[in-house]
C-alpha positions as CSV (number, residue, x, y, z in Angstrom):
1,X,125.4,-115.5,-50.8
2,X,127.9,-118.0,-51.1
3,X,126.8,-122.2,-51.8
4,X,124.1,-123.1,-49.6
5,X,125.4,-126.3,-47.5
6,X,124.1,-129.2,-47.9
7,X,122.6,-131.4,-45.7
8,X,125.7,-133.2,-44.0
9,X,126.7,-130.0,-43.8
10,X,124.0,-128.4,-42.1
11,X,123.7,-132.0,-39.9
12,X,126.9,-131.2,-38.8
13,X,126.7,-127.7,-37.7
14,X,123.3,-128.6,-36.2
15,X,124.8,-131.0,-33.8
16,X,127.6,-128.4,-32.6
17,X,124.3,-126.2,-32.1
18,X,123.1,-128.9,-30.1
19,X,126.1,-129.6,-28.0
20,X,126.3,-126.1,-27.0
21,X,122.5,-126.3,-26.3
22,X,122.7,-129.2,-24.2
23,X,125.0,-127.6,-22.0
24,X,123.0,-124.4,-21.4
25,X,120.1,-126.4,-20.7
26,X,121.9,-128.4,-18.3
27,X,123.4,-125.6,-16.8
28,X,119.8,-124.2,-16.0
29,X,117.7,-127.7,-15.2
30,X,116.4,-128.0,-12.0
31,X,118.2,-124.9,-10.6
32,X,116.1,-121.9,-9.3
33,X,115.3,-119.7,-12.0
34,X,111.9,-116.8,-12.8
35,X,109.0,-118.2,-14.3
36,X,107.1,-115.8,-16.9
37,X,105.0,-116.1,-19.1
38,X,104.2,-114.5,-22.7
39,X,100.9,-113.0,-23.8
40,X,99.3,-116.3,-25.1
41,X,100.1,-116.9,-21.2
42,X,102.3,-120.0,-22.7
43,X,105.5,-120.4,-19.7
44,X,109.2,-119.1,-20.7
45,X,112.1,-119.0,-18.4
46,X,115.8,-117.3,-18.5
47,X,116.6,-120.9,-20.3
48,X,114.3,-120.2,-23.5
49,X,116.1,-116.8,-23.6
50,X,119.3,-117.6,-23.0
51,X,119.2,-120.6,-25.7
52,X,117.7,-119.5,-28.7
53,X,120.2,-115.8,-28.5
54,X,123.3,-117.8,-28.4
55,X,122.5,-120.4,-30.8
56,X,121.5,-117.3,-33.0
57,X,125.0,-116.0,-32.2
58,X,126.9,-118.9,-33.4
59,X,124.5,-119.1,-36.7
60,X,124.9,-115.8,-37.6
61,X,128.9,-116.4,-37.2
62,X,128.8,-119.4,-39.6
63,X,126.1,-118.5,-42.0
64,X,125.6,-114.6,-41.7
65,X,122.9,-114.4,-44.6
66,X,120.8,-117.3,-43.2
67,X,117.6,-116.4,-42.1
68,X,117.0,-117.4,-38.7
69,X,113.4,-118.4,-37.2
70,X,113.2,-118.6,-32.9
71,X,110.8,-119.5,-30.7
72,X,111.2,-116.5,-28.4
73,X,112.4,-113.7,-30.8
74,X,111.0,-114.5,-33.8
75,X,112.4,-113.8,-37.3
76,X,112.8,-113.5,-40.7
77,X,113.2,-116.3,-43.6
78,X,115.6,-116.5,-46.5
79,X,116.5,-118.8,-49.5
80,X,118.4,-121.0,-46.5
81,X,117.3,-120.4,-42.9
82,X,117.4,-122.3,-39.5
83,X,114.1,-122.9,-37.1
84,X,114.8,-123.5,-33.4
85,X,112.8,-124.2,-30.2
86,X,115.6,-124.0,-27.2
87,X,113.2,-125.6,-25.1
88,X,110.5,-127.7,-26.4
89,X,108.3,-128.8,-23.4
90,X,109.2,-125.9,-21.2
91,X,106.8,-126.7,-18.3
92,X,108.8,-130.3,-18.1
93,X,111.5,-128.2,-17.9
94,X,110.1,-126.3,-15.2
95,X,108.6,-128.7,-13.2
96,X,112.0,-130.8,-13.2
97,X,111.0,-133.4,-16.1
98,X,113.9,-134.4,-18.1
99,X,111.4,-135.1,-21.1
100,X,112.2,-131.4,-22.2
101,X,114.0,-131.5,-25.6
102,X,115.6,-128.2,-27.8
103,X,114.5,-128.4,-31.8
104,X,117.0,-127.2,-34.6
105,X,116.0,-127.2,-38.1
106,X,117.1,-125.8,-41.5
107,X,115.2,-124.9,-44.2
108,X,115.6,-124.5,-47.7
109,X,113.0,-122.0,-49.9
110,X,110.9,-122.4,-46.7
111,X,110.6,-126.0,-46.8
112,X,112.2,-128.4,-44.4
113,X,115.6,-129.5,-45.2
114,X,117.4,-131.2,-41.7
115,X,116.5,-131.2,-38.5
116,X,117.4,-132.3,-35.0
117,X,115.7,-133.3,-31.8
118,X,118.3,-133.0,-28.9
119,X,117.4,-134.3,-25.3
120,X,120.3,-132.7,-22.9
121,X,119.1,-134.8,-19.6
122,X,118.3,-137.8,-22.0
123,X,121.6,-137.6,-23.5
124,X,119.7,-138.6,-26.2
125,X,119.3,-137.3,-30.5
126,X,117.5,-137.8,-33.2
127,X,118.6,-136.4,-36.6
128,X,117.3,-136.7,-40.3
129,X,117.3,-135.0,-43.7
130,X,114.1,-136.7,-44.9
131,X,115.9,-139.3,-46.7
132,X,117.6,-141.1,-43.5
133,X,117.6,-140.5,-39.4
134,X,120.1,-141.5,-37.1
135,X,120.1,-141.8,-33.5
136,X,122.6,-140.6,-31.1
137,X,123.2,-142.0,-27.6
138,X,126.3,-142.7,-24.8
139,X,126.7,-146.0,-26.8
140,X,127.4,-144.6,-30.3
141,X,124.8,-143.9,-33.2
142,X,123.2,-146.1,-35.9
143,X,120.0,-145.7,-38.2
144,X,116.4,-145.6,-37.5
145,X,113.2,-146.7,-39.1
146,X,109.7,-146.6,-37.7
147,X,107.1,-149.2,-37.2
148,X,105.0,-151.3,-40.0
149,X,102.0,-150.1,-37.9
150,X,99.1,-149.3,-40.5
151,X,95.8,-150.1,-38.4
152,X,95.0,-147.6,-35.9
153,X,93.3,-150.1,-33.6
154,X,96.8,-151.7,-33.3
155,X,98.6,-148.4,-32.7
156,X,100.4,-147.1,-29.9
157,X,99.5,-143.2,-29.8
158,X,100.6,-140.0,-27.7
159,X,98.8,-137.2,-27.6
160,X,98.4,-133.7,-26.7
161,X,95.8,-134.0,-24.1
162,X,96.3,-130.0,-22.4
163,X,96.7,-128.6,-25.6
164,X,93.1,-130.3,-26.8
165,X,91.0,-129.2,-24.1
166,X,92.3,-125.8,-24.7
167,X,91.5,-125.9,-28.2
168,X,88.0,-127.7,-27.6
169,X,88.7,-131.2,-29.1
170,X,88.1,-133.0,-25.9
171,X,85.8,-135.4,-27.4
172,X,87.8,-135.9,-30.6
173,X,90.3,-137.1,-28.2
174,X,88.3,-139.3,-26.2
175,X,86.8,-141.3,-28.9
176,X,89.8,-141.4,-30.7
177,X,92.1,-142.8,-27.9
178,X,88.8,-145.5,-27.6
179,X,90.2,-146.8,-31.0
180,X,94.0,-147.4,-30.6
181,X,95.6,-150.4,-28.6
182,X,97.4,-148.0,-26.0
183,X,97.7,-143.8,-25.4
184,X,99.9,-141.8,-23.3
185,X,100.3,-138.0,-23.1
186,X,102.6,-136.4,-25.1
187,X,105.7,-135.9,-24.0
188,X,106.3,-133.2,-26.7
189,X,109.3,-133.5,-28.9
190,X,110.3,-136.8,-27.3
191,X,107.2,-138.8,-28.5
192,X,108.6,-138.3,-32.2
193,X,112.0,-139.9,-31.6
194,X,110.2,-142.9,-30.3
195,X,107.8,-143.2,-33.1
196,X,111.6,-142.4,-35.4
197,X,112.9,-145.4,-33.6
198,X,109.5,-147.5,-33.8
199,X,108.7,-147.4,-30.0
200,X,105.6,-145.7,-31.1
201,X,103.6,-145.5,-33.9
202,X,101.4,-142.5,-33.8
203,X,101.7,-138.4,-32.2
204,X,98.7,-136.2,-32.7
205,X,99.0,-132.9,-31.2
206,X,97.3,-129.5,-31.3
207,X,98.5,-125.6,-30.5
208,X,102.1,-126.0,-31.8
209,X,104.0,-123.6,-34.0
210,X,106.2,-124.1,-36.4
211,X,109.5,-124.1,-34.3
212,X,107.3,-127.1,-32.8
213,X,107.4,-129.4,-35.3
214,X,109.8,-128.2,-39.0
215,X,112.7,-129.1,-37.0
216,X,111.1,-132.9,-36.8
217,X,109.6,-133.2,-40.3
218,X,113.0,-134.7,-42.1
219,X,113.5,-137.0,-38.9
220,X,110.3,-138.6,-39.1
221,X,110.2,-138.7,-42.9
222,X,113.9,-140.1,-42.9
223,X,112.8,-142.9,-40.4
224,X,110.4,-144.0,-43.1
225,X,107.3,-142.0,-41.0
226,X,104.3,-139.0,-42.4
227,X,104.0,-136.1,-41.1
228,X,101.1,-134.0,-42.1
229,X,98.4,-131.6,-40.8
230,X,94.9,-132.7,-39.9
231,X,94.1,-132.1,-43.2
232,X,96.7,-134.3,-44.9
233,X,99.0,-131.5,-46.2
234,X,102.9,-131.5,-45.9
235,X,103.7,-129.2,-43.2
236,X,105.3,-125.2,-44.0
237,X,106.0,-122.3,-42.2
238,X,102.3,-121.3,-43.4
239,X,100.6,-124.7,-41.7
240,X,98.5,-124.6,-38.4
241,X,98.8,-125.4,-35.1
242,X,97.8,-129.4,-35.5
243,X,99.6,-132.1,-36.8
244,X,99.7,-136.0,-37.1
245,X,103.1,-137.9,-37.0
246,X,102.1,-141.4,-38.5
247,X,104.2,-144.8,-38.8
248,X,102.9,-145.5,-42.8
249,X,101.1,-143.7,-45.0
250,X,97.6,-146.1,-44.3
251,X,97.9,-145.2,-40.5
252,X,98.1,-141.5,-41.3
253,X,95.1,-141.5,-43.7
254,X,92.9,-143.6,-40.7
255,X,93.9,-141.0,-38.2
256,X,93.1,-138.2,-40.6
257,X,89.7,-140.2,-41.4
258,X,89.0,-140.8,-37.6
259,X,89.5,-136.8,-37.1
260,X,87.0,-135.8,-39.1
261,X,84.6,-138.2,-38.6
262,X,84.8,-137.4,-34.6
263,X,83.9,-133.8,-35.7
């Protein structure tokens, strides 16, 4: 195994993954395509497919002893490895929403190293290595920090309302949107570049994996943001299915508090 890159390095292949990527995507949005769906009866289309297996070919070019972890086929980690979600938010996809995003991360011994949150119709990116995030758009790219938010009663949230009822926190979600300023629906990976850029200041979702959210960890901690479980611990391949995205530190704690007290 040669010298693992670092993470300009892996930044920069990550965004010629993500070029390629937004193509595809584009290529397949709002075009007439099959609609299946997997045995946790989750939606995946020709897109997912036809994403992930060419971003795995041009990783396996460049960085043949990676480790590569995929939404749709799964995988295998090593001392460096890369995370992707081709399409994160595949029923926006499918129902014509542009808020659909792809995910691209690297890890290092597991843990999150870089990552990338690319929206193709957006024309629209978000990168970080935990220590800085930038933000990509038609008009150039410059840094990002997030909000000073650290009261949750003044905090704009978005949440995973589907993926709650399906889980059975309905009522955590009720009373806890009762005790922020304003609440919107998640619109998956898209609510964490606004809370990057300080448009937001708190996500809370449920039922993700993680090609859901390791690719977003270093943005959201190089914005300045937390990133946790509902429990308060850094998020690994070995975390659950719910996580908080927070502003500061003080707004993550009071959303973690409010959780468990709405139990």
């Amino acid at each position: 195994m040669g010298r693992p890159p670092s993470a300009d390095e892996s930044l920069e292949f990550s965004h010629h993954l993500a070029d390629y990527a937004r193509s595809l995507a584009l290529d397949h949005f709002r075009t007439r395509f099959k609609i299946s769906h997997k045995a946790d009866k989750s939606v995946v289309t020709v897109a997912d497919r036809h994403i992930e297996s060419e971003l795995r070919s041009l990783i396996r070019e460049r960085f043949p002893d990676h480790g590569i972890i995929g939404e749709e086929y799964g995988g295998t980690t090593r001392e460096c490895s890369w995370i992707l979600d081709p399409i994160d938010g595949t029923a926006s996809f499918v129902l014509g929403n542009p808020l659909f995003g792809t995910l691209i991360g690297s890890l290092r011994s597991q843990q999150p190293f870089t990552g990338l949150i690319e929206m193709p119709v957006m024309r629209e990116r978000w990168t970080g290595d935990g220590k800085r995030a930038l933000f990509y758009d038609s008009f150039g790219s410059h840094g990002v920090s997030v909000s000073d938010c650290k009261m949750l009663q003044h905090a704009r949230l978005y949440i995973q309302i589907p993926d709650f009822l399906r889980s059975g926190h309905a009522s955590r979600l009720y009373r806890l949107q009762k005790h922020v300023a304003a609440s919107h629906s998640s619109c998956d990976c898209y609510a964490y570049g606004l809370l990057a850029s300080g448009h937001c200041d708190l996500v809370i979702e449920d039922g993700l994996e993680p090609c859901d959210y390791l690719p977003i960890v270093p943005v959201i901690l190089g914005a300045g943001g937390f990133m946790s479980d509902w429990d308060g611990n850094p998020l690994d391949l070995n975390s659950g299915k719910a996580v908080v995205a927070a502003a500061t530190q003080a707004l993550l704690h009071e959303a973690i508090r409010a959780l468990k007290s709405f139990r």
